[in-house]
N, C-alpha and C positions, 0 to 999 in steps of 0.2 A: 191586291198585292202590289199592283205597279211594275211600271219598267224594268227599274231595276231589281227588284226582285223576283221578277220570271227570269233575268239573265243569271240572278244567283244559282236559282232552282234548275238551271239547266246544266249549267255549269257542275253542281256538284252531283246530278245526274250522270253528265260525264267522265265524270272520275271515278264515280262508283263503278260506271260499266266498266271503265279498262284497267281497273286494280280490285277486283272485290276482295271485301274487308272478310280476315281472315282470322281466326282462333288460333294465330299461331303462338308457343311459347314467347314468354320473356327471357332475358340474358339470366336469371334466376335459376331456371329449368336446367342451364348446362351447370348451377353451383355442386351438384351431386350427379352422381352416377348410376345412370337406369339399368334394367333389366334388359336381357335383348326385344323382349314383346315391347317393351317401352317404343326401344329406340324404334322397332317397325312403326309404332303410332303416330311419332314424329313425323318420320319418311313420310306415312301417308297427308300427312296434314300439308306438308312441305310441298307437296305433287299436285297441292289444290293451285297455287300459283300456278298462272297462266305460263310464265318461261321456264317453270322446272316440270321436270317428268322423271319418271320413278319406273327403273325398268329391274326385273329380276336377272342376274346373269350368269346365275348357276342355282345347284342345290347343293349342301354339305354331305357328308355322313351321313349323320344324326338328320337329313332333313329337312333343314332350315334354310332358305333364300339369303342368297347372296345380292344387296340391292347393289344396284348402282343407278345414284340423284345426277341427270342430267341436267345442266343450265345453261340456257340461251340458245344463240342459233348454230350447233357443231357442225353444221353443212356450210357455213359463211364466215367462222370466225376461227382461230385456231384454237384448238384444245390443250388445256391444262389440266391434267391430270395427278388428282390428289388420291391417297389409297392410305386406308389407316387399319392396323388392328390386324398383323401378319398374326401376332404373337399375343394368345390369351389373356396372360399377365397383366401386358401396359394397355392396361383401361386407358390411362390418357391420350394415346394412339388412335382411336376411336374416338373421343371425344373433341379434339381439335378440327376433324374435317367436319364432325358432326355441324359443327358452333361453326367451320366455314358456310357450308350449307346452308347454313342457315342465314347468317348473312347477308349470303348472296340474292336469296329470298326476301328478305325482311328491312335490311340497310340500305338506303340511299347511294351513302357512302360505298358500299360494294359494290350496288347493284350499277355505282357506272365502268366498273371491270367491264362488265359483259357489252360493252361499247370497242373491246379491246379483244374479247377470250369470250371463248367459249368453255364449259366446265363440266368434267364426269368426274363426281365422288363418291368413291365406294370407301365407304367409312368404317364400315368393318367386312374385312376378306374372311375372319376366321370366326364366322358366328358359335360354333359349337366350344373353342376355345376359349371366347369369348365368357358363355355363362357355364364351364366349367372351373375360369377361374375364377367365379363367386363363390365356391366351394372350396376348392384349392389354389391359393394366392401365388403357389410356385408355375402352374401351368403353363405351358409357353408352346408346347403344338398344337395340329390338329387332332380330331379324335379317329381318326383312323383307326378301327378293331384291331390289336395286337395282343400278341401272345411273350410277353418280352421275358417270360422265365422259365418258356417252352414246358408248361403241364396241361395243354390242349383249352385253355380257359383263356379269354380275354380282359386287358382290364380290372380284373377282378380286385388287383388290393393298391388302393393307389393311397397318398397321403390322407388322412381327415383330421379335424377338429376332435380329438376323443374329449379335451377335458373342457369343452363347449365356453370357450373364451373367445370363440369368434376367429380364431388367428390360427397356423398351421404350422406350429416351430421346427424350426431348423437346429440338429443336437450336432457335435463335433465333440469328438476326444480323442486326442491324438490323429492319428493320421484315418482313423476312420468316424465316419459322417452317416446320419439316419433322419430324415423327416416323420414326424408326430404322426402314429397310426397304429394299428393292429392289425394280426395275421390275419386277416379273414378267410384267405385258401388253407391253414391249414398246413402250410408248409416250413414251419420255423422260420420263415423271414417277413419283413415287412418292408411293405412300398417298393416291392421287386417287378410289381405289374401295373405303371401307370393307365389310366384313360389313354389312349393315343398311344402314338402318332408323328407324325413328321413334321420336321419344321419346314412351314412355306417358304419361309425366305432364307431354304438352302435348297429350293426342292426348281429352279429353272434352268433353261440349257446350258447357259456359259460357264464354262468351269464346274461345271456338276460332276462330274466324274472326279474329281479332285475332294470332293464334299466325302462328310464321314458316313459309315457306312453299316456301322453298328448302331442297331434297333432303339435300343436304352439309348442310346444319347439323348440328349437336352435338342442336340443339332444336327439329326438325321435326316441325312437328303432325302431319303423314299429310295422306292424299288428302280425307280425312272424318272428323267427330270418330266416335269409337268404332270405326274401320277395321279395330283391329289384334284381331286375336281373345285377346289379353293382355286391355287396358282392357274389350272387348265379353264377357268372358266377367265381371269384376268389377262390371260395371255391371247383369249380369244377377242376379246374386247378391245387388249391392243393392237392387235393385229387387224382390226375391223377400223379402227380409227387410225393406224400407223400414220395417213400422210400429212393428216392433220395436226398429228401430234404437236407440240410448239412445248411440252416442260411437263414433265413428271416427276412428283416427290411423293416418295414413303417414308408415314412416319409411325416411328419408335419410341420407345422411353429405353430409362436406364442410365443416359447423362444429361448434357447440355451440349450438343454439340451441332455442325453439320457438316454432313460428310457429302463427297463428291467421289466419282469413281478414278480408280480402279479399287474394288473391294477384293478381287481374286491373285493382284499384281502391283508390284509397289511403280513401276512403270507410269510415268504422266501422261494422260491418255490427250486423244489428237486438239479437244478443246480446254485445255487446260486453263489456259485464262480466259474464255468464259465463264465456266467452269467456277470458278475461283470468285471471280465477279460475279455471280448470280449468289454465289455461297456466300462472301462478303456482305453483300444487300443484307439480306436476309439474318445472319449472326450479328452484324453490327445494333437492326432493330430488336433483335431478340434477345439479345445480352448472351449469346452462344460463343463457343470457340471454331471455328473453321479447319478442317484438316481432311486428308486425302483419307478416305476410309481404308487403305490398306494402312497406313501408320499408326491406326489404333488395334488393329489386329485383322488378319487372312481370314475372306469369308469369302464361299464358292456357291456355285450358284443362285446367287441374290437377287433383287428383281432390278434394283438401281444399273450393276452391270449389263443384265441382259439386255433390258431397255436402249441402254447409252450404245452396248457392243451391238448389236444387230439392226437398231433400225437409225442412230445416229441421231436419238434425242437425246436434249439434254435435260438431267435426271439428279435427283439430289438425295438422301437420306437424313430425315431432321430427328435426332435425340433430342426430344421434345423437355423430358422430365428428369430426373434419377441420379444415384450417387455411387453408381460404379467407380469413376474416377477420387473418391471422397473413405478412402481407408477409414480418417478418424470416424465419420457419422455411423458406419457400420461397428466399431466397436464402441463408440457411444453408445449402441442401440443392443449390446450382445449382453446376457446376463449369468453371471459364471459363478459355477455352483463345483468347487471343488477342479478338479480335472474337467470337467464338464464345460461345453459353451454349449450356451442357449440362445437360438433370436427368431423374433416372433413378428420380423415387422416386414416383412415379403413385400406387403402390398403398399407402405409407405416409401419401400425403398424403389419403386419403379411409377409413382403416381401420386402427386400431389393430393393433398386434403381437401376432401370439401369443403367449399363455402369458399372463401377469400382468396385460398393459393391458387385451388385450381382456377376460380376467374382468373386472377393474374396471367396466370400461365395460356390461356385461351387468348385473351386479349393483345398478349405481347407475340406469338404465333400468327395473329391477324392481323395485326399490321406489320409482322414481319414480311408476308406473304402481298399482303399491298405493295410494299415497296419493292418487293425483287420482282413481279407482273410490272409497272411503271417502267422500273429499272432495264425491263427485257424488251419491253417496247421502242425506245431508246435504241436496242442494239440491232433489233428488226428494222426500224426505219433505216439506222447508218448502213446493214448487209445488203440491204436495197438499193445500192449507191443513193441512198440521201434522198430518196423518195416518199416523203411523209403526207402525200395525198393518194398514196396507193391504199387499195384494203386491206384490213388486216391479216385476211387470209392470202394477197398477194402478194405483201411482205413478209409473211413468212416463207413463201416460194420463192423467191428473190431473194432471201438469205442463205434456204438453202442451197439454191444450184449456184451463188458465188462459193459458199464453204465446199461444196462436191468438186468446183471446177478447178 
């Protein structure tokens, strides 16, 4: 063999032991949207790598593990905390921390983050939600057992597919509104008794009591803030990692946007130009608009606030996808039959298309998310009075106790 090639053969001996070579997905794998057992298969594949670990940090309802993908060293570096998928509906919510994860995992290019951060991503908070909106595209809480038309029965008659086009429309005529289904209790009405459940993110402490309080709503805080064992399993998690924390974002669909707190107060909360500057970063690469989350409308109990109001991390909300803001797309998309409005596209209007859009939309979310981490680092060294050979985990302490003093 010769000299030089026993030093070859050693050589890549070495590299195999401190990276072994893994079966993981291609960037292909995030062009569609898996089933939740999918997504678990990922997790587990992801957790073969030696820097991520895969821990469970709740159970749902229905039973389902709540994962949470840690990466790198969260006892030495500071945490950044990403959480996707509050709300059944925005599949793409789920899929952007997913494709972060992965990343971090798999990229070169990410994996020298974790030279900076450390990373807990729970990618999807609302598993039951989750694969009840493969069924019904309007979903958006947990499945919490409800009785919402009080005849002692749960759930019983929630929207479906009757005329098996895949799709669950939405009818409007005049000032009253009905989604595509059948009586199935028997009571002359329909879709009077959805699956679920409470919306997580209106279901934490701050400004919870301010939250709506009626059952049927879309955006029912719960009985109690932190009830559902979704939000009470993340609130434990942050509260186990609180001092570490260094940036937490939850993300949503439904526009383009990123939002900063206050969600419950139109009030400029204490870091607002941070604030503003992490949220800039970030909408500048992503091609988003920047705005204080109460200027697009009052939301109470949310996890961004909680976060920001009690432990004084800073916290962001990314509308990742969607054309709420986009009137014309919505009646481009509505099909009217007399008096009648018809529209059937629930799941396009909160979630880009597989194949092409949705990569896009992944890709432009990942290095948005590079550049505000780089960006924060920068602002940790300057909090540190300009100490950029401290660690990272001790300028993040030296930013805080100048911002608390």
């Amino acid at each position: 063999m010769g000299v030089r090639g026993a030093l070859a053969l050693i050589v890549l001996l070495v590299l195999c032991s401190c990276e072994p070579i893994l079966a993981l997905p291609t960037p292909a794998y995030f062009a569609t949207y898996h089933s939740y057992r999918e997504v678990e298969g990922l997790l587990r594949e992801l957790a073969r790598c030696g820097w991520v670990r895969l821990r469970v940090i709740g159970t749902t309802w229905q039973g389902r593990p709540i994962y949470a993908v840690v990466v790198g060293d969260v006892g030495r570096k500071p945490v950044v905390l990403l959480v996707g998928l509050h709300h059944g509906r925005e599949l793409i919510s789920a899929q952007v921390p997913l494709y972060l994860a992965w990343l971090l995992a798999n990229d070169p290019e990410y994996r020298e983050l974790l030279g900076l951060y450390s990373f807990i991503v729970v990618p999807v908070l609302n598993p039951d939600g989750y694969e009840e909106a493969m069924r019904n595209p309007w979903h958006r809480k947990n499945c919490r057992p409800m009785d919402d038309d009080g005849d002692g029965l749960v759930d019983e008659d929630p929207p479906e597919d009757v005329d098996g086009d895949g799709r669950v429309a939405l009818y409007r005529s005049g000032e009253r509104w009905w989604y595509e289904g059948v009586d199935n209790d028997g009571d002359g009405r329909v879709n009077e008794d959805w699956v679920g459940g409470v919306d997580l993110n209106r279901n934490y402490p701050l400004a919870w009591e301010l939250g709506v309080s009626a059952t049927w709503s879309q955006i029912y805080r719960g009985p109690a803030p932190l009830s559902e064992p979704e939000s009470g399993a993340l609130a434990s998690l942050i509260e186990e990692c609180a001092d570490r924390l260094a940036l937490v974002i939850s993300y949503h669909s439904g526009a383009r946007l990123v939002l900063y707190p206050w969600s419950w107060s139109s009030e400029e909360p204490p870091d607002a130009r941070l604030l503003r500057e992490l949220g800039s970063a970030y909408a500048r690469v992503a091609g988003y608009r920047l705005m204080q989350s109460s200027r697009l409308y009052f939301s109470f109990g949310e996890l961004m606030d909680y976060v920001y109001g009690k432990y004084g991390v800073p916290a962001l909300t990314i509308e990742v996808y969607g054309w709420a803001l986009d009137p014309r797309w919505r009646m481009e998309h509505e099909l009217r039959v007399g008096n009648l409005t018809i529209f059937k596209y629930a799941f396009e209007y909160f979630n880009p298309s597989p194949g092409g859009e949705l990569l896009e939309v992944l890709r432009a979310n990942a290095a948005a998310l590079r550049a505000v981490l780089l960006r924060y680092a920068g602002v940790l060294v300057a909090g540190a009075a300009g100490s950029p050979a401290l660690e990272p985990w001790e300028l993040l302490r030296c930013w805080r106790w100048r911002r608390e003093a």
